[in-house]
PDB file with one MODEL, atoms N, CA, C and O in Angstrom:
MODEL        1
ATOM      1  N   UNK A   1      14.867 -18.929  -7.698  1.00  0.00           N
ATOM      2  CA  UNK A   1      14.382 -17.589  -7.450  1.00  0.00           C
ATOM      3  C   UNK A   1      12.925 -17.677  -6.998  1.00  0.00           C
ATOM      4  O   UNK A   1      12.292 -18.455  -7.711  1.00  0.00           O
ATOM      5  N   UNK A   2      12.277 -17.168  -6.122  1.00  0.00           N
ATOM      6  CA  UNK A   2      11.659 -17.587  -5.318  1.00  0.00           C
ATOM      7  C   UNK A   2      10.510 -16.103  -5.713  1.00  0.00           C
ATOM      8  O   UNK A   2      10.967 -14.982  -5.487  1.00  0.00           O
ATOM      9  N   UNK A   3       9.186 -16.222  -6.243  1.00  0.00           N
ATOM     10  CA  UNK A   3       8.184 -15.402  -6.490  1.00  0.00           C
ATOM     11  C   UNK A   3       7.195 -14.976  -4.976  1.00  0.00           C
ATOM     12  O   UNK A   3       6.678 -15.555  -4.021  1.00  0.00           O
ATOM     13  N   UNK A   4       7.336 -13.751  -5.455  1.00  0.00           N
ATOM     14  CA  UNK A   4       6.351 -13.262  -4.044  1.00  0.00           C
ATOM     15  C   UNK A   4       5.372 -13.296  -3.931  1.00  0.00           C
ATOM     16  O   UNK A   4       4.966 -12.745  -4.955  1.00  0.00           O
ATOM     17  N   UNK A   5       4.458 -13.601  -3.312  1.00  0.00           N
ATOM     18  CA  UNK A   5       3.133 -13.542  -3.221  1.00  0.00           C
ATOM     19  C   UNK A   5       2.406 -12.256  -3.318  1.00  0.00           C
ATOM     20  O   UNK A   5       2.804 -11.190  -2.849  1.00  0.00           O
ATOM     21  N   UNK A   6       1.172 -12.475  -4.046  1.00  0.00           N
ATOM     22  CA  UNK A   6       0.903 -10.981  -4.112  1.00  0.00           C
ATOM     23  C   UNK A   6      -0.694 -11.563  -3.882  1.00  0.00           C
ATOM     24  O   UNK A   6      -1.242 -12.639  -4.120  1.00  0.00           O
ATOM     25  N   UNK A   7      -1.202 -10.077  -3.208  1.00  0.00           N
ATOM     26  CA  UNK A   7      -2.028 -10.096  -2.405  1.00  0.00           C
ATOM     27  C   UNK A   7      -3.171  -9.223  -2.384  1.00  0.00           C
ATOM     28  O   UNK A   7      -2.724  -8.215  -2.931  1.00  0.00           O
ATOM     29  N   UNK A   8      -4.575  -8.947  -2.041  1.00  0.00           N
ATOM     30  CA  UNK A   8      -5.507  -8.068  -3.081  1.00  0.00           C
ATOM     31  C   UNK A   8      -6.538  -7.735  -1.800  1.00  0.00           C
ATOM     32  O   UNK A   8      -7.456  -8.420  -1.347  1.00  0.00           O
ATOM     33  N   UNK A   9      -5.976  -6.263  -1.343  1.00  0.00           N
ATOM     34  CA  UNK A   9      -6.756  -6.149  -0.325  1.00  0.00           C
ATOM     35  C   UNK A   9      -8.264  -5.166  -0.805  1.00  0.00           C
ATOM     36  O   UNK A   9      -8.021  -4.397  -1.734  1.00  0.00           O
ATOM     37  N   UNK A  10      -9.390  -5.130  -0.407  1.00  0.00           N
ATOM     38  CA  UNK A  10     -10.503  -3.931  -0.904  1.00  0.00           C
ATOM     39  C   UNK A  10     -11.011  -3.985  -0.169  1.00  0.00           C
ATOM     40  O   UNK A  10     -11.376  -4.960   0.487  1.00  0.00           O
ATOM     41  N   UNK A  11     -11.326  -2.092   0.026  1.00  0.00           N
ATOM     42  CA  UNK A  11     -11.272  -1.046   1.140  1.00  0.00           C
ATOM     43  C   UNK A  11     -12.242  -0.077   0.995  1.00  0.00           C
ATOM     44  O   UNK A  11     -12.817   0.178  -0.063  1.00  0.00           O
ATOM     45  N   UNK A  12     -12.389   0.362   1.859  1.00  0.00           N
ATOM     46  CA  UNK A  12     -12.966   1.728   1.782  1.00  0.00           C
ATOM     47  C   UNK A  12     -11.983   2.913   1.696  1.00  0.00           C
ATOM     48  O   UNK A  12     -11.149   2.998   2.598  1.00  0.00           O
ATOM     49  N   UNK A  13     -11.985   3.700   0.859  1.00  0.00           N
ATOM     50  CA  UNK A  13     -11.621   4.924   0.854  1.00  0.00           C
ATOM     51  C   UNK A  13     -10.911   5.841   2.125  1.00  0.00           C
ATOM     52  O   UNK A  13      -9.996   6.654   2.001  1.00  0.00           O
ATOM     53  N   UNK A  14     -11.526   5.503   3.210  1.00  0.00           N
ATOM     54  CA  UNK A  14     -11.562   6.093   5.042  1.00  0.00           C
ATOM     55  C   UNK A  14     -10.402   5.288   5.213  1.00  0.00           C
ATOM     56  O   UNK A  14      -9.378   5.860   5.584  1.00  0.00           O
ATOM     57  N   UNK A  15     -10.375   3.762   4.957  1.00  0.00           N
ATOM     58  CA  UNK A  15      -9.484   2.766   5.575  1.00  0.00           C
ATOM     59  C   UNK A  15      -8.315   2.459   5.019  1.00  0.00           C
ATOM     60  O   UNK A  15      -7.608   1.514   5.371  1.00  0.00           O
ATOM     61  N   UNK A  16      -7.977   3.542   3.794  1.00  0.00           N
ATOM     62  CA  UNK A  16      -6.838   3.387   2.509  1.00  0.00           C
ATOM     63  C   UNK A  16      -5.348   4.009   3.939  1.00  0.00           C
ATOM     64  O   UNK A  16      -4.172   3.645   3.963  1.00  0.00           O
ATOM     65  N   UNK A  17      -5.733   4.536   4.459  1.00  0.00           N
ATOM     66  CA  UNK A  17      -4.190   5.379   5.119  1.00  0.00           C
ATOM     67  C   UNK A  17      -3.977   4.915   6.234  1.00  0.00           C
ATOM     68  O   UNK A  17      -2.830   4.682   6.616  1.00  0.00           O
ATOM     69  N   UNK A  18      -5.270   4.645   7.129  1.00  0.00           N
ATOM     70  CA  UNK A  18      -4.574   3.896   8.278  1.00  0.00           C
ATOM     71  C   UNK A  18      -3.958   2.267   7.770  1.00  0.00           C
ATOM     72  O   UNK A  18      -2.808   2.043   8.149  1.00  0.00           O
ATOM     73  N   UNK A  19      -4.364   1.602   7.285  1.00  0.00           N
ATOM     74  CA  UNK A  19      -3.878  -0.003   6.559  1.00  0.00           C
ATOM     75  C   UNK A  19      -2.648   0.903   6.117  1.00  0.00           C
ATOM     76  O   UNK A  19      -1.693   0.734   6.874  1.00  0.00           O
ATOM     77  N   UNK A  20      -2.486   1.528   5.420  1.00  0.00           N
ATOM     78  CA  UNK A  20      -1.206   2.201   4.855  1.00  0.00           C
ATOM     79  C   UNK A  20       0.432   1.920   6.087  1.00  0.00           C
ATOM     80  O   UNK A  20       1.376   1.157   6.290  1.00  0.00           O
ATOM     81  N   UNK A  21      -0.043   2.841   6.439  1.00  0.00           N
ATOM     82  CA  UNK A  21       0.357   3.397   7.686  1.00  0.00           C
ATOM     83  C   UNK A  21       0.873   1.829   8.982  1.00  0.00           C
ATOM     84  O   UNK A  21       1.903   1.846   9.655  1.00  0.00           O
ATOM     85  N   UNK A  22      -0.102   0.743   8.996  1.00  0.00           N
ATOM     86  CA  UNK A  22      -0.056  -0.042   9.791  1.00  0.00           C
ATOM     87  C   UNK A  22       1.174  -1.262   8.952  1.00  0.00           C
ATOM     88  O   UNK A  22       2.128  -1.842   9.470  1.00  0.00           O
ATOM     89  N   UNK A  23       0.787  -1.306   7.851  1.00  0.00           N
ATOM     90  CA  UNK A  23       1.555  -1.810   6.555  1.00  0.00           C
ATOM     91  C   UNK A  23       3.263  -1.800   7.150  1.00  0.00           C
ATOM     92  O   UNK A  23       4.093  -2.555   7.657  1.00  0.00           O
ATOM     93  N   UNK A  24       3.062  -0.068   6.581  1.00  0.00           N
ATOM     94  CA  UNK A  24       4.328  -0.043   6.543  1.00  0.00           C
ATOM     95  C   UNK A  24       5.156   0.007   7.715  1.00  0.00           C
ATOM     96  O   UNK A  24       6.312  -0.410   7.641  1.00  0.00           O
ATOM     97  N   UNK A  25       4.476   0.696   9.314  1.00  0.00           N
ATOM     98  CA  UNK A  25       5.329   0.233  10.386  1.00  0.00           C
ATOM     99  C   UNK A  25       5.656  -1.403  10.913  1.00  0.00           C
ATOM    100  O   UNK A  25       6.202  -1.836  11.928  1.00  0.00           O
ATOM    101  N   UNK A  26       5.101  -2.015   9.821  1.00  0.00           N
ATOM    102  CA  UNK A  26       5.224  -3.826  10.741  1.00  0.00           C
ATOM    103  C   UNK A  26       6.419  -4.152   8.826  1.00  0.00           C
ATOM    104  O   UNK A  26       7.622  -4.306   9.038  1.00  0.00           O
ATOM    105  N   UNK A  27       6.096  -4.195   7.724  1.00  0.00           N
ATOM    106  CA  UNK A  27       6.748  -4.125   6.895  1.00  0.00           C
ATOM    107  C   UNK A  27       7.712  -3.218   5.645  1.00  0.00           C
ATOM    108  O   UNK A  27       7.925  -3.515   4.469  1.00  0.00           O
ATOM    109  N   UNK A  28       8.187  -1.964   6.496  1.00  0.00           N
ATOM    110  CA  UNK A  28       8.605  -1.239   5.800  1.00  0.00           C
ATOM    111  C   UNK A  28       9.939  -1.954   4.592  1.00  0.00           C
ATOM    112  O   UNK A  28      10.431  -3.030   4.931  1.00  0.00           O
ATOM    113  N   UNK A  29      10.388  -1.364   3.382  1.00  0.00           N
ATOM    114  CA  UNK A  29      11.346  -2.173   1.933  1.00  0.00           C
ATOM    115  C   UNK A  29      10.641  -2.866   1.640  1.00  0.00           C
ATOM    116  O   UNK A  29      11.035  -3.320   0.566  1.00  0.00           O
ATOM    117  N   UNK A  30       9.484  -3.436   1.993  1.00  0.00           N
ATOM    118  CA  UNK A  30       8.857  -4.174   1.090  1.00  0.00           C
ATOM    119  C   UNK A  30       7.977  -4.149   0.067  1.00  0.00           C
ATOM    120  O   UNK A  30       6.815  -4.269   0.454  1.00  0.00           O
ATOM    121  N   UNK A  31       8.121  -4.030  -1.174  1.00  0.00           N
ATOM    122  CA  UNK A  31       7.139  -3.768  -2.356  1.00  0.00           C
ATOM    123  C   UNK A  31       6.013  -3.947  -2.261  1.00  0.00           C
ATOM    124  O   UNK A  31       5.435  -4.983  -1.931  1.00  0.00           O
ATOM    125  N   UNK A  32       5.418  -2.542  -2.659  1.00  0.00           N
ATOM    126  CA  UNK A  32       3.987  -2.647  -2.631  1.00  0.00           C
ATOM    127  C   UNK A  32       3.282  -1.336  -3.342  1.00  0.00           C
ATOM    128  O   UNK A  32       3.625  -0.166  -3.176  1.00  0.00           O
ATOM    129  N   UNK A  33       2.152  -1.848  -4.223  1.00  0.00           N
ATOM    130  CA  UNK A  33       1.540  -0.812  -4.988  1.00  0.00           C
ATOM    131  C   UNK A  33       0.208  -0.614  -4.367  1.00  0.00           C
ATOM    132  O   UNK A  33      -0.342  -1.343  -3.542  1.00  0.00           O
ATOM    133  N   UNK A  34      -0.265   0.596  -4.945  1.00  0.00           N
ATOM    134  CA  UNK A  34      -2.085   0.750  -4.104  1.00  0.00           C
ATOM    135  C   UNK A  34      -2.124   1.430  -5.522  1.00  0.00           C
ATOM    136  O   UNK A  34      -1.288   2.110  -6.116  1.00  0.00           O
ATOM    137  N   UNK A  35      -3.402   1.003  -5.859  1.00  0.00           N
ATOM    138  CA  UNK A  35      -4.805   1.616  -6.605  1.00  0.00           C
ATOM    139  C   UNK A  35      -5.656   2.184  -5.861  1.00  0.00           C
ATOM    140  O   UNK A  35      -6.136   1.809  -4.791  1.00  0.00           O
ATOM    141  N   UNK A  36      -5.898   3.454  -6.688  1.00  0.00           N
ATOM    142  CA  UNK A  36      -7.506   4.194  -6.219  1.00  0.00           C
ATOM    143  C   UNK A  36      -8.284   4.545  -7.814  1.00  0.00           C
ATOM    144  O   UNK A  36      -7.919   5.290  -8.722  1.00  0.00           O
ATOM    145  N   UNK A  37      -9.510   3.641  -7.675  1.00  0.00           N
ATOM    146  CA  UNK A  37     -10.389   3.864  -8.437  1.00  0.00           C
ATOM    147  C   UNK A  37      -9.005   3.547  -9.856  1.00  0.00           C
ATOM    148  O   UNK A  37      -8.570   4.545 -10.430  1.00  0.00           O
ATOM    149  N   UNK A  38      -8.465   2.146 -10.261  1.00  0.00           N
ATOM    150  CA  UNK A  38      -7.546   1.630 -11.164  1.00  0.00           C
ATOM    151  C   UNK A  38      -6.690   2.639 -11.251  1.00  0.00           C
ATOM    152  O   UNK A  38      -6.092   2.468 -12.313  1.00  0.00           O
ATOM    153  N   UNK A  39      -6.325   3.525 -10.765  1.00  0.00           N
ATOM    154  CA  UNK A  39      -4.922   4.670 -10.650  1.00  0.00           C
ATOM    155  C   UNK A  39      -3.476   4.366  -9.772  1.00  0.00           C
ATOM    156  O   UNK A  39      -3.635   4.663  -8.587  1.00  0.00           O
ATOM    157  N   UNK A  40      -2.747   4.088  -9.935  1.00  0.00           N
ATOM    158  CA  UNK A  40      -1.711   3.826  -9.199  1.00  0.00           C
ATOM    159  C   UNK A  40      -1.036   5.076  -8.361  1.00  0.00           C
ATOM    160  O   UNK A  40      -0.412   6.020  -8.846  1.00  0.00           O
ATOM    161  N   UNK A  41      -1.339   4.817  -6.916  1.00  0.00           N
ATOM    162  CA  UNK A  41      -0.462   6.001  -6.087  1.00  0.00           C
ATOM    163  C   UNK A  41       0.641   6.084  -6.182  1.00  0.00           C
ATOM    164  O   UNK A  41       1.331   5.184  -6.661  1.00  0.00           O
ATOM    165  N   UNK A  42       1.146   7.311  -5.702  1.00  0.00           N
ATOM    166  CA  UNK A  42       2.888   7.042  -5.272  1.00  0.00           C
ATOM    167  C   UNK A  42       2.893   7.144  -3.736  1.00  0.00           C
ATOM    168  O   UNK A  42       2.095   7.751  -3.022  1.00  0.00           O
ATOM    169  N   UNK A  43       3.585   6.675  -3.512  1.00  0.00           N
ATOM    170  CA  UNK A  43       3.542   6.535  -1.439  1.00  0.00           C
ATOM    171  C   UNK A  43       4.890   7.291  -1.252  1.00  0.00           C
ATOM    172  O   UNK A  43       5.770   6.868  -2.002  1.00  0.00           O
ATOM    173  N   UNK A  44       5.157   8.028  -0.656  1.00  0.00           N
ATOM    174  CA  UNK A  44       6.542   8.256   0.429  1.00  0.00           C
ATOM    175  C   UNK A  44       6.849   7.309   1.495  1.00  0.00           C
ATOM    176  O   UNK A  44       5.956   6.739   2.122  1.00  0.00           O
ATOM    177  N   UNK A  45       7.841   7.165   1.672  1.00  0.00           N
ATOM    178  CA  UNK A  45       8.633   5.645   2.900  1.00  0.00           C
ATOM    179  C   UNK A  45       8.033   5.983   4.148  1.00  0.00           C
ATOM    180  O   UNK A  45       8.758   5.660   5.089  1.00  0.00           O
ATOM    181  N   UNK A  46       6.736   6.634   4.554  1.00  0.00           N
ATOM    182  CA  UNK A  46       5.714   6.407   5.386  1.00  0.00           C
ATOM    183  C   UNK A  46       4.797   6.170   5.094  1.00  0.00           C
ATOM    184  O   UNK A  46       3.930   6.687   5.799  1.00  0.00           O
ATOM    185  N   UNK A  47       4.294   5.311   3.966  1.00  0.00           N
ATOM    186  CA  UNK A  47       2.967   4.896   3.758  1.00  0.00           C
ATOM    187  C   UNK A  47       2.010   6.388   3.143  1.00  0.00           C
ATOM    188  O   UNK A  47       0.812   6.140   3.006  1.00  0.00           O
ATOM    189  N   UNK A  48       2.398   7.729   2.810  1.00  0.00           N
ATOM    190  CA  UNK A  48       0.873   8.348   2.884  1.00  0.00           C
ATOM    191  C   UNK A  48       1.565   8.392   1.020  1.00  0.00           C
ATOM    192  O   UNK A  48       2.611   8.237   0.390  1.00  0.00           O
ATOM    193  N   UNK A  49       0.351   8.663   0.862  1.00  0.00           N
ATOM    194  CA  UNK A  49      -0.269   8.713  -0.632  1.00  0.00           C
ATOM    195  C   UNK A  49       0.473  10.257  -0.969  1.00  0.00           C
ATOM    196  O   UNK A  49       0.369  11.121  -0.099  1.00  0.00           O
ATOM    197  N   UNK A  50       1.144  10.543  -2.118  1.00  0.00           N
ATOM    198  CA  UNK A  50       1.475  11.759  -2.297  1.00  0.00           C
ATOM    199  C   UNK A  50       0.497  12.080  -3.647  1.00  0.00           C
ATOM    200  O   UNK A  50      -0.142  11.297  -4.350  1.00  0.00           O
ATOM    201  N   UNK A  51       0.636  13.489  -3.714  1.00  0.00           N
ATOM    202  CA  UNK A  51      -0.125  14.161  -5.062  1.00  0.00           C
ATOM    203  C   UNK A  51       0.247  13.729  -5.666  1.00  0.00           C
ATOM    204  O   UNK A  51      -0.047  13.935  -6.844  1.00  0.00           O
TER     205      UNK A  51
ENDMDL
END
């Protein structure tokens, strides 16, 4: 069973949705969490950050 690499990107605030966004059109199904300020988002299957 084969572990995924995990990976630790830090951003600016401005640059959280487009990276989002670029993410998910080149790797969309693929697991992935975002923090803001240690808070965990929830994303919709286009990358944007929901309430």
């Amino acid at each position: 069973m084969a572990t995924p690499n995990k990976h630790t990107i830090h951003c600016s605030e401005e640059s959280i949705q487009p990276i989002l966004h670029w993410y998910f059109g080149h790797y969309s199904g693929d697991p992935i969490c975002v923090y803001k300020n240690g808070k965990r988002m929830k994303l919709n299957d286009y990358g944007d950050i929901l309430p």
